[in-house]
C-alpha positions as a printed Julia matrix, in Angstrom:
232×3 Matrix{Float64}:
   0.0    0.0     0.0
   2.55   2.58    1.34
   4.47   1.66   -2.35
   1.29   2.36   -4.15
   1.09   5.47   -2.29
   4.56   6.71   -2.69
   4.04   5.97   -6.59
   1.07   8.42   -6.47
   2.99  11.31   -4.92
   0.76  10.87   -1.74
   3.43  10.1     0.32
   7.56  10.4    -0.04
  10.08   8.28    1.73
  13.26   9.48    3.39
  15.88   6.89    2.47
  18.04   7.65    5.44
  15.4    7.18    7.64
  13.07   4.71    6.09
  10.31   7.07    7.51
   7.81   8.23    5.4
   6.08  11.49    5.31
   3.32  13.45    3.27
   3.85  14.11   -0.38
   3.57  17.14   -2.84
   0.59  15.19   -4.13
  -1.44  16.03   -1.26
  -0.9   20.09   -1.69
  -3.57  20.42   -4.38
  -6.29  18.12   -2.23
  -5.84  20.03    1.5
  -5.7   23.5    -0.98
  -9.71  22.5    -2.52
 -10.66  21.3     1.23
  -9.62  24.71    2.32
 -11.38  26.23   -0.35
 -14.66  24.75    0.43
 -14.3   24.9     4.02
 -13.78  28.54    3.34
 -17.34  28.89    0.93
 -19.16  27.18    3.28
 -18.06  29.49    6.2
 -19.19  32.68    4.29
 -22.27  31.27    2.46
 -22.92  30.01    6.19
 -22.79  33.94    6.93
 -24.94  35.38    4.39
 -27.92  32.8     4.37
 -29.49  34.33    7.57
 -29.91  37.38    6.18
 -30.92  36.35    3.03
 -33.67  34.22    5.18
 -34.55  37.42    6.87
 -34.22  39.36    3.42
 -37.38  37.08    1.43
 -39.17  35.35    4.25
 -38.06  31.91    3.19
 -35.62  28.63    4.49
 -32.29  28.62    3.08
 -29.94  26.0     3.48
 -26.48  25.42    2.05
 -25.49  21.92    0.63
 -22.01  20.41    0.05
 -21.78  18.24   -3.26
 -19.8   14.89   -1.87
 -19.98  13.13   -5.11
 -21.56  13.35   -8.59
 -24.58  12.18   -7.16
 -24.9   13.22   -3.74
 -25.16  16.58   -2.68
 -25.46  16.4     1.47
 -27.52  19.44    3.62
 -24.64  21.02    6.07
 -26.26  24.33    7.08
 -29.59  25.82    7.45
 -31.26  29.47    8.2
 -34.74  30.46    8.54
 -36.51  33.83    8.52
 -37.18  35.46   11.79
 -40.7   35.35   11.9
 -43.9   33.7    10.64
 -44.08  29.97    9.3
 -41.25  28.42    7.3
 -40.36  24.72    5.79
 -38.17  23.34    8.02
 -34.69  21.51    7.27
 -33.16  18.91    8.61
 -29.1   18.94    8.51
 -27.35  15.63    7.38
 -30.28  15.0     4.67
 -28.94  13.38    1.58
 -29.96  14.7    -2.03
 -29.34  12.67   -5.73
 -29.28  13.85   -9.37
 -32.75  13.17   -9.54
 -34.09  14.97   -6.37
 -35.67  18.32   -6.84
 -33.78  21.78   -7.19
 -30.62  20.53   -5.93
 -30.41  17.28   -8.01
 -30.94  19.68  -11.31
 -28.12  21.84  -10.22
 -26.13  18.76   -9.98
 -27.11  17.41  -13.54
 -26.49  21.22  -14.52
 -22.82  20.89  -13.47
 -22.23  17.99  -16.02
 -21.18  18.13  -19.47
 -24.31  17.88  -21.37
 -24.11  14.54  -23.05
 -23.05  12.97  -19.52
 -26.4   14.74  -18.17
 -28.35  13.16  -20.8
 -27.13   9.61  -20.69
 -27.69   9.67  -16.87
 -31.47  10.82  -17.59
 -32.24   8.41  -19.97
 -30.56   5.23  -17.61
 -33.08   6.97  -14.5
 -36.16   5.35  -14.28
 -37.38   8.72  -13.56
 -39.83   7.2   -10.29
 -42.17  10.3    -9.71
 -42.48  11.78   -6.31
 -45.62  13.42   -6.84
 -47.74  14.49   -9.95
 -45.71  16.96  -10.43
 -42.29  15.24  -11.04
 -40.76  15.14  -14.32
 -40.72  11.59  -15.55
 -39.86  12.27  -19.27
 -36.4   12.23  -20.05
 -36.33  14.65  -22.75
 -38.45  17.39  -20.91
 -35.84  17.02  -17.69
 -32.97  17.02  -20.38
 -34.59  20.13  -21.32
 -34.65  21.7   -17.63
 -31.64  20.82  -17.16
 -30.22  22.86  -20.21
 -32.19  26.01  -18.9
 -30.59  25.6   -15.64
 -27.49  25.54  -17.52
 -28.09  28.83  -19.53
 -29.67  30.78  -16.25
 -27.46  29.38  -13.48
 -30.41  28.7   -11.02
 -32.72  25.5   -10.96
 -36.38  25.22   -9.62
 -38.73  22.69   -7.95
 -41.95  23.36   -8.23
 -44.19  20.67   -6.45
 -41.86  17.77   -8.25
 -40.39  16.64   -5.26
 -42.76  17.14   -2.29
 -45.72  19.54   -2.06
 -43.06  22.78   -0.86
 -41.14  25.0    -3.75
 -37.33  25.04   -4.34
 -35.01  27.16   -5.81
 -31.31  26.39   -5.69
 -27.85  27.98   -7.3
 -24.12  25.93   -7.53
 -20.99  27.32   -5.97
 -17.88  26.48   -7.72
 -14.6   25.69   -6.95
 -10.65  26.62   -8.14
 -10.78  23.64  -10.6
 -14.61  24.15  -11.83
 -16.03  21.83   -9.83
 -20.05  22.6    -8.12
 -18.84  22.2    -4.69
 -21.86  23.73   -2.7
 -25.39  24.64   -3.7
 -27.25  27.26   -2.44
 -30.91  26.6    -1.52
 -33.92  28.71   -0.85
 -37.84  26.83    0.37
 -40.77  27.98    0.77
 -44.37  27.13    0.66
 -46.42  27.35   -2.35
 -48.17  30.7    -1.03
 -44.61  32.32   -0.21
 -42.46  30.92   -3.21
 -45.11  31.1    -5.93
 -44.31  31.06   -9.51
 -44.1   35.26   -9.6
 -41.41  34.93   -6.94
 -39.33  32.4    -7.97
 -37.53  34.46  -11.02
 -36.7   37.09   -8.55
 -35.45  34.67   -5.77
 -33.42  32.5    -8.95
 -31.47  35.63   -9.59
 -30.47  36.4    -5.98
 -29.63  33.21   -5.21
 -27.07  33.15   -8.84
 -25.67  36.21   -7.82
 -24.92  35.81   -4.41
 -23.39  32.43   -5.03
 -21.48  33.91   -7.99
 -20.26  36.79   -4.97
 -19.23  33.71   -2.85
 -17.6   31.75   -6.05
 -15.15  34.79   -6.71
 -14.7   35.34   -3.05
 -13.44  32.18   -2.11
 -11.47  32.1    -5.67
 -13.27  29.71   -7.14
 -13.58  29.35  -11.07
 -15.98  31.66  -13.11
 -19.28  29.84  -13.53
 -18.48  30.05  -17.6
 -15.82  27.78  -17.3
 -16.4   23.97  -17.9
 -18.07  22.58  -15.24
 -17.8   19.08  -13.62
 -18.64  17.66   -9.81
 -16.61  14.82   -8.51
 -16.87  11.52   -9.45
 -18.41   8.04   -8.62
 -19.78   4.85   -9.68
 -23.04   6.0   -10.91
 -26.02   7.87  -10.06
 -28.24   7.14   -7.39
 -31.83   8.32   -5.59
 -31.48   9.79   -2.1
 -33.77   8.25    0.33
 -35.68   9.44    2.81
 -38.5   12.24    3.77
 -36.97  15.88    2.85
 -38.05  19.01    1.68
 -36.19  20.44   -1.5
């Protein structure tokens, strides 16, 4: 293993002492965990006021693979009633405003394939089950840089926006929820464009890549549906 390692730049060994110690390979990894750590900490700061701004639940997401995005932080407004969120709840490509972010992130024949292999298992009536009208969702997320849920995962409304990293990687994803009465369709435009520009602000803050440049999310097996009762 510690060969394999070595091989991969992970770790180096000093001959002279037959110890071994951390290698240059390792720079570029703890430099992106830094970077993240660091988006999270100020999208962390802004979302309460942004709660406080619109009336709505925000909540901040961290993308741990291509198909997982996982919720790690959560505001809601000050007053009145909101849609609660529960931290440590697990989203996939094919769950709601985050999960079109995600398939947003991918090139767009990699997005397709992975839409067509889905069974596409509706959540409610209002879920998309056709491939080629998600494919098409999915390219307007692309060309706006927000995504929306309206009804197609639960009965709430979702509106989400990606925060890139130094290598063009989606690393977070900015959420807004609301009920159908406070997130209605007139709203959601408005609330689309906040949430792309403040998580464009957070992007170039934290140095992460312009949200022109090619865009990719880390990789795994294959894509999967998150379980469970959530509310994006």
């Amino acid at each position: 293993m510690l060969h394999t390692l070595e091989h991969l730049g992970y770790v180096q060994r000093d001959d002279t002492t037959r110890l071994y110690r951390l290698g240059a390979a390792l720079v570029p990894l703890g430099q992106a965990a830094a970077q993240t750590t660091r988006a999270a900490e100020v999208a962390g700061e802004r979302i309460p006021a942004l709660a406080a701004e619109v009336g709505l639940s925000f909540a901040l997401a961290q993308v741990t693979s291509l198909d997982e995005a996982v919720i790690i932080d959560r505001a809601y407004a000050p007053s009145g009633l909101h849609v609660g969120i529960t931290l440590g709840d697990r989203y996939g490509l094919f769950d709601g405003a985050i999960g079109k972010c995600m398939l947003a992130a991918l090139e767009p024949d990699e997005a397709d394939q992975l839409i067509k292999q889905s069974d596409l298992a509706p959540r409610t009536e209002a879920t998309i089950t056709r491939p080629k009208e998600l494919s098409r969702e999915v390219r307007l997320v692309r060309g706006r840089g927000w995504a929306s849920s309206v009804k197609e995962f639960n009965e709430n409304h979702a509106v989400a926006a990606g925060i890139w990293g130094s290598e063009g990687r989606m690393e977070l994803v900015l959420l807004a929820l609301g009920f159908p009465a406070q997130l209605g369709p007139k709203q959601i435009p408005s609330v689309g464009s906040l949430l792309r520009e403040t998580a464009d602000a957070i992007t170039e803050a934290c140095g992460g890549e312009p949200t022109d440049r090619v865009r990719q999310v880390p990789t795994t097996n294959g894509p999967s549906r998150a379980k469970g009762s959530k509310t994006a």
